[in-house]
N, C-alpha and C positions, 0 to 999 in steps of 0.2 A: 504494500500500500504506500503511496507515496501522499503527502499533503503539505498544505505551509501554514505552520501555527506560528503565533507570535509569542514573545517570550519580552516584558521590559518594551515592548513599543518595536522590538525588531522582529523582520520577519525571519523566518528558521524553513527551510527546505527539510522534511521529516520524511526518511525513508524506512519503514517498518518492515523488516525480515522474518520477524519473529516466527518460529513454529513454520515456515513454508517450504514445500520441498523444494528439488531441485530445479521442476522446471518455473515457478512461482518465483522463485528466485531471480533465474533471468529475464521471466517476464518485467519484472518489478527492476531490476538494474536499467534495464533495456527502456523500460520507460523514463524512469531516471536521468537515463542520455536523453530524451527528446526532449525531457523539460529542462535540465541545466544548459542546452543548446539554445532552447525558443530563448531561457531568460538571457544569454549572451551579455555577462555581467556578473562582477563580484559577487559572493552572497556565503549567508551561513546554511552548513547544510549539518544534519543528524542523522543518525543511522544507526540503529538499534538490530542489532543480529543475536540476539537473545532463542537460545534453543535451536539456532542453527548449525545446519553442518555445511561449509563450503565446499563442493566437487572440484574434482579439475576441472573439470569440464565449465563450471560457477567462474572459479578463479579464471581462467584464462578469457573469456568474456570480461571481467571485471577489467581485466589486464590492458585490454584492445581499447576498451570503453575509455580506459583511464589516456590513452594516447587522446582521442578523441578529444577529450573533454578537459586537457589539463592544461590547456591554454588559459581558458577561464578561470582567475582567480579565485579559490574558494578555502572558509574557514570549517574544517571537520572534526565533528567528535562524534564516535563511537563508541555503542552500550552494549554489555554484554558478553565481550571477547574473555574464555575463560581463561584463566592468570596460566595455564600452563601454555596457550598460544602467544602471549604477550611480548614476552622477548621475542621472539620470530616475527611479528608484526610491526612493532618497534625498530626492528633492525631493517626492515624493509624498507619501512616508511625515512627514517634514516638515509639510506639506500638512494631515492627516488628523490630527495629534497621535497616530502609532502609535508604536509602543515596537518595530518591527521592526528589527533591527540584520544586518548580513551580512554573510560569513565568507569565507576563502577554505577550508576545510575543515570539518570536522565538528567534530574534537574540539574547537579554538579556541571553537567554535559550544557545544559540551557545558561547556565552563569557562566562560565566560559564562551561561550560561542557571541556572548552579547558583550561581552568582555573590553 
């Protein structure tokens, strides 16, 4: 599910993973690309992967999407990543020069992104 909730008067780009299989997954990324494209513009985005499992098949999409789309300035935080993928995530984002930061919760996630 993708939406834009505000948070503090800003708006937040909220991409909900939670609990969806594999192909829910890249429907829901996939859509993600078409709106961080239409908006073509800075922005804060969210993304809660809570009970998910990522495929290669997920990742490697995500991977492509991210060439696409990483033009576009944006500030990210992430909910739900469990502590023993975090170093690996970290070291990636690291990696990539991404500005992705993760949470153990949302709101912590909401006061940073408006930060």
């Amino acid at each position: 599910m993708i939406a834009t909730i505000n948070h503090q008067g800003k708006e937040i780009l909220y991409i909900d993973y939670r609990n969806l299989g594999d192909d829910e997954m890249i429907d829901t990324i996939n859509q993600m690309r078409e709106k961080v494209l239409a908006l073509n513009k800075p922005h804060l985005r969210l993304v809660n992967v809570s009970g998910t499992n990522a495929s290669a098949r997920f990742r490697t999409q995500m991977r492509q999407i991210g060439k696409e789309i990483g033009h576009i300035p944006s500030k990210v935080a992430i909910v739900g990543v469990p502590t023993s993928k975090r170093v690996v995530i970290n070291a990636y984002n690291v990696m990539i020069g991404g500005k992705m930061k993760l949470f153990d919760n949302e709101e912590d996630a909401k006061v940073y992104l408006v930060s």
